[in-house]
N, C-alpha and C positions, 0 to 999 in steps of 0.2 A: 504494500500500500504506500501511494506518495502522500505527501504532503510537506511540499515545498515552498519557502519565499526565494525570489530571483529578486534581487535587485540593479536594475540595469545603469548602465554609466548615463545619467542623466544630468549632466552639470549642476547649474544650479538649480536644479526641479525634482519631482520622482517620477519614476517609471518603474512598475513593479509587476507580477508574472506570478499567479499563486498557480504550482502542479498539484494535483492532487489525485486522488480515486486510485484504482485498477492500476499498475505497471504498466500492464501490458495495454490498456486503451485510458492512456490519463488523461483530465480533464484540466483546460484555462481559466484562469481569471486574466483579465488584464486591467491594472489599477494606474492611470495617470499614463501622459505620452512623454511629460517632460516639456523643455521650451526649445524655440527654434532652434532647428539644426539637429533635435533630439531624434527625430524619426528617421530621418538617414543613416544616423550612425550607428544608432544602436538598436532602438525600437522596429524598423522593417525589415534589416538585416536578421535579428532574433527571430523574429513571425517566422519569415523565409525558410528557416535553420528548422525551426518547430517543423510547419507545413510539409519541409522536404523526408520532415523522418517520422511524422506521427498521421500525413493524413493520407497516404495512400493514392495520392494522383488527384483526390478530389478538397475538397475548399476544409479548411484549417478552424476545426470548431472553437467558438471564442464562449463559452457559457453567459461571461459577462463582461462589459468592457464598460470601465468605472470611470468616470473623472470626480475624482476625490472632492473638487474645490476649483471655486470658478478665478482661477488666475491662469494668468500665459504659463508659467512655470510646471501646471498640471496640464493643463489644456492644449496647450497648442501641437504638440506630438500626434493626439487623438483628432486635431482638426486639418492636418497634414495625410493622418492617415486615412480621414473621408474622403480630402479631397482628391489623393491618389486615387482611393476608389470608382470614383466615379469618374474616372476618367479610362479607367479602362472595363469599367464593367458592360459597355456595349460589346468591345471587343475581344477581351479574351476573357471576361468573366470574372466571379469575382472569388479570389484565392484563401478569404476569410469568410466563413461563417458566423457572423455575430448575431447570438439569441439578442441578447436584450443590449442597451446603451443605461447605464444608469448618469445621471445629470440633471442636478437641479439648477437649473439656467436660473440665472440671475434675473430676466425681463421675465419670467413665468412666477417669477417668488412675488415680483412690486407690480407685475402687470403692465400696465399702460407706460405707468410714471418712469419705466426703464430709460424711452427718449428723451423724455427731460431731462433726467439724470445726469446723460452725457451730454446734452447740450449745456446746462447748470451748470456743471463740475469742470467745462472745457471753458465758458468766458467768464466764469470767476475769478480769475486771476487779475484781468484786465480789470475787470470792473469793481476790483476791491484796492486796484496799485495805488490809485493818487489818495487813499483815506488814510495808508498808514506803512507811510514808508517805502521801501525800495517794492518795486514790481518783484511780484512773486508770481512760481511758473511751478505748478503740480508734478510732483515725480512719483515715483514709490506705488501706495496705496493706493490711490485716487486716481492716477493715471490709469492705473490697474484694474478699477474699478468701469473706468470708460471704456476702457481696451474690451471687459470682459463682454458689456451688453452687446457689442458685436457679433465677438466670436462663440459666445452662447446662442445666439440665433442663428448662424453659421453652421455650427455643427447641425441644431435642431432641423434644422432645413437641409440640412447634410442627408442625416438621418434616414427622412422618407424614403426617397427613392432606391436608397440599400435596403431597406425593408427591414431595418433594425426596430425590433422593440422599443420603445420608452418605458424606464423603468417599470417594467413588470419584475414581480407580480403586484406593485402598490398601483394607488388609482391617482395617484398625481404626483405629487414627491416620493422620494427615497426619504422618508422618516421613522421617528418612533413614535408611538403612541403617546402622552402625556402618562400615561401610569403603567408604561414598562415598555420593554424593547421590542421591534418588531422581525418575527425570527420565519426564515426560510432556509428549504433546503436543496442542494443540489447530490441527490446521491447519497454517498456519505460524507458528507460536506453540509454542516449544521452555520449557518451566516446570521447573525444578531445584529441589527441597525442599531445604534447606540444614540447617535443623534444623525440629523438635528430633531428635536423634541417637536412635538405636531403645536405644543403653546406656543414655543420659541417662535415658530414660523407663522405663529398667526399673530403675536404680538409685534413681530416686524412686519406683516401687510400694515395693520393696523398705526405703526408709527413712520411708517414711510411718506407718506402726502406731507405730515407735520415737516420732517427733517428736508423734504425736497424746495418746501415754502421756505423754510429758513435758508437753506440754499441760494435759492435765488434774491432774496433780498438784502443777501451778507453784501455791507458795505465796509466793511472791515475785514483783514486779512486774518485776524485772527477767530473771526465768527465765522468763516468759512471753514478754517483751519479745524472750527468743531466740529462740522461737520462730517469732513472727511474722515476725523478722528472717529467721528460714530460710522460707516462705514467700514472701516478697517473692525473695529471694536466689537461689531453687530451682524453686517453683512457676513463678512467673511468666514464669523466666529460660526455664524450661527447656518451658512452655508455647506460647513464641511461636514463630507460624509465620513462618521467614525462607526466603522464597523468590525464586527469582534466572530474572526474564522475559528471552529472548531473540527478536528477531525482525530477520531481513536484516542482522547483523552489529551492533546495539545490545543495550545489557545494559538492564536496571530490578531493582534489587535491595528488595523488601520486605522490612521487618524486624520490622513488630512491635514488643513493650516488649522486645526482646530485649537481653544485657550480653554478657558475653564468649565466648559460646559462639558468636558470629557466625563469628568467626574462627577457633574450632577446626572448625565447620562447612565452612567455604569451603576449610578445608585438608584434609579427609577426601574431600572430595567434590573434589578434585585441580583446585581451580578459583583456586589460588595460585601457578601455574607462574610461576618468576620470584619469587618474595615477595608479588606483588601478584596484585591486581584492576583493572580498567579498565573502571567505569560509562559509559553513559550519563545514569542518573538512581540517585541513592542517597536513600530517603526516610530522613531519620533517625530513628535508632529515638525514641520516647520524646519527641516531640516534641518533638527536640531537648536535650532535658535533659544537661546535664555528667555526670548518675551513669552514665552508659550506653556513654562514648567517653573516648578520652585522646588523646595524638596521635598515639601509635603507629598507632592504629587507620587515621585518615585515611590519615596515612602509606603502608597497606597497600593499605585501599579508595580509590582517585579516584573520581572523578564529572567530569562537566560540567555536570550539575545535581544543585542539593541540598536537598531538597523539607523545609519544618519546616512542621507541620501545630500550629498553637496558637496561645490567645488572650492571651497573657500569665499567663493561672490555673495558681499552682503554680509560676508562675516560668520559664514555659519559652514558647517556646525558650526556653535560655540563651545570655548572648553570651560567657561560654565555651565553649560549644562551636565557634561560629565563631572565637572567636580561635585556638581548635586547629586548625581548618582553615586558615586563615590562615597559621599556623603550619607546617604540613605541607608546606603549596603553596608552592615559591618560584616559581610561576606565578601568571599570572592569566587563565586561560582556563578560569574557568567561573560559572557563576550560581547569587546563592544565591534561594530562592524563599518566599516567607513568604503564608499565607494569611489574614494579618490586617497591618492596619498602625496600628491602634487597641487596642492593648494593655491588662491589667488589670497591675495590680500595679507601676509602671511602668518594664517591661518595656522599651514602644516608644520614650521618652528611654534608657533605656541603652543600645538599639539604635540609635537617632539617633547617640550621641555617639560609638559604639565604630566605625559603619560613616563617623562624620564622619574619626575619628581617620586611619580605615584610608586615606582619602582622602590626608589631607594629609601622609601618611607616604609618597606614591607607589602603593600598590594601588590598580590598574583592574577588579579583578573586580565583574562586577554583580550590582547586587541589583533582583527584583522580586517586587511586592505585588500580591495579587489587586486587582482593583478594587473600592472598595466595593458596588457594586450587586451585582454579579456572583454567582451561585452558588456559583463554582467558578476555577481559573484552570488554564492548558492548560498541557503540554509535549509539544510534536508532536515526535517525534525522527523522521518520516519525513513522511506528505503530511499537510495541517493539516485536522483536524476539522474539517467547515462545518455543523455541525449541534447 
């Protein structure tokens, strides 16, 4: 029996590959495509690799193909690989099989107010410059936020004509019920939606119109600046899909860019008995990023492996976030796992000197690095991928 995470060289994004079922006829997930440039390198290449050894001469079953979280760094791999598709699906057909698409688009969550959004969020800048100080110009979140109402209706519209499902088997969103998790199955393959919470999403239709008004009549850079902050804080938080794999008594908890709603999640959905959780694989949210964990959190969630998917862009991982685990564990029985060891920004000396430090202070837990060549690098928690 499989039950695998891949996690693929995705720069600064995730791209991730759950195997699972039977050896001999195993089953995909595909979680996240990563951001441009991701689908050529690594994400169509892998499919390719798959398809050429598991499907037989005919189309590459994909069970489900996830975007975690409506930013380019998840998304745009998965909108590279529609658009591939459809460009060759008159002609030579289409080499993927995808059951379902799961993605809760951004303009289907606020509805209408998606257009305004981007229009609000793009001449705010100009029209807040002469109120307070130097012209200010959106990067980061907010940009993000613009970029996404696009390429969420992109894919959606992607979608149809593949004849990919929308999240089935739910009737609108990929969520959880407000009084516990929503669980499906594939096979032997048990999936628990953790968040986002059916209140969360209704408390965000509901204060969407307010935040989009104050939007537009921010004459000040810093009342605009709130609201991007709500945005980043709400949208995003409350966007990401955190979902909890189980197969033959091991856990995989994806999480997406998701922050504190992890944990109210995991305790609605009655999967906190005892205070805690006990992974076998915890991806960290946000590539690792410090904004997203503290130590409580660890504390709550264990692992035995702990998946940071980034190239040092942005600063992440962070080696505070490992110091928090560190910090958590007064064990050393588990592995941390990094899919780059050539870092930007420099990331990989801070990581050098912090996992030196952890060394010579007595901590034996391990650390591993994809290989450089390598696509992707494995966590078999049952029989090992040979393919």
């Amino acid at each position: 029996m499989l039950f695998t995470v891949e996690a693929l060289r995705a720069r600064h994004g995730d791209s991730l590959i759950i195997h699972f079922g039977d050896t001999e006829k195993p089953r995909l997930i595909v979680v996240d495509g990563g951001p441009s440039g991701v689908y050529k390198d690594a994400l169509r290449p892998r499919l390719d690799q798959l398809a050429d050894k598991l499907a037989g001469g005919g189309p590459l079953p994909i069970e489900i193909l996830m975007v975690s979280h409506i930013d380019d760094d998840h998304l745009r791999g998965v909108l590279d690989l529609s658009a591939a598709l459809l460009e060759s699906q008159a002609s030579k057909g289409l080499p993927f099989d995808v059951r379902t698409l799961w993605h809760n688009s951004f303009d289907d969550l606020i509805g209408n107010g998606a257009e305004e959004l981007a229009a609000g969020v793009a001449d705010a800048p100009a029209r807040v410059a002469s109120g307070d100080g130097p012209r200010v110009a959106w990067s980061g979140d907010a940009r993000a936020v613009v970029a996404s109402v696009a390429q969420g209706r992109w894919l959606r519209d992607n979608a149809r004509p593949l004849g990919w499902a929308t999240n089935r088997p739910f009737d609108r969103f990929v969520m959880a019920p407000s009084s516990g998790g929503a669980t499906t199955t594939l096979g032997p393959l048990k999936l628990t939606v953790v968040c986002p919470l059916r209140a969360q999403l209704e408390a965000l239709e509901k204060d969407w119109e307010k935040k989009l008004r104050e939007l537009q009549r921010a004459k000040r850079a810093k009342e605009a600046a709130a609201v991007a902050e709500y945005l980043d804080r709400s949208v995003y938080n409350l966007s990401s899909i955190v979902c909890l794999a189980e197969l033959e008594g091991k856990r995989v908890l994806l999480t997406g860019d998701a922050r504190d709603h992890i944990l109210e999640g995991l305790a609605v959905g009655g999967l906190l008995a005892g205070g805690g959780i006990e992974l076998d694989v915890l991806k960290l949210p946000h590539h690792g990023s410090d904004r997203n964990v503290d130590v409580q959190f660890f504390r709550t969630v264990r692992a035995r492996h702990y998946v940071a998917s980034g190239d040092g862009e942005h600063h992440n991982p962070e080696v505070e976030t490992f110091r928090m685990i560190s910090t958590a564990r007064a064990d050393d029985d588990y592995t941390v796992h990094l899919t780059y060891r050539d870092f930007k920004e420099g990331v990989g000396e801070e990581l050098e000197e912090f996992f030196a430090q952890e060394r010579a202070s007595g901590r034996r837990y391990e650390v591993a690095y994809r290989a450089p060549d390598d696509l992707s690098l494995m966590i078999d928690l049952l029989d090992e991928v040979r393919y």
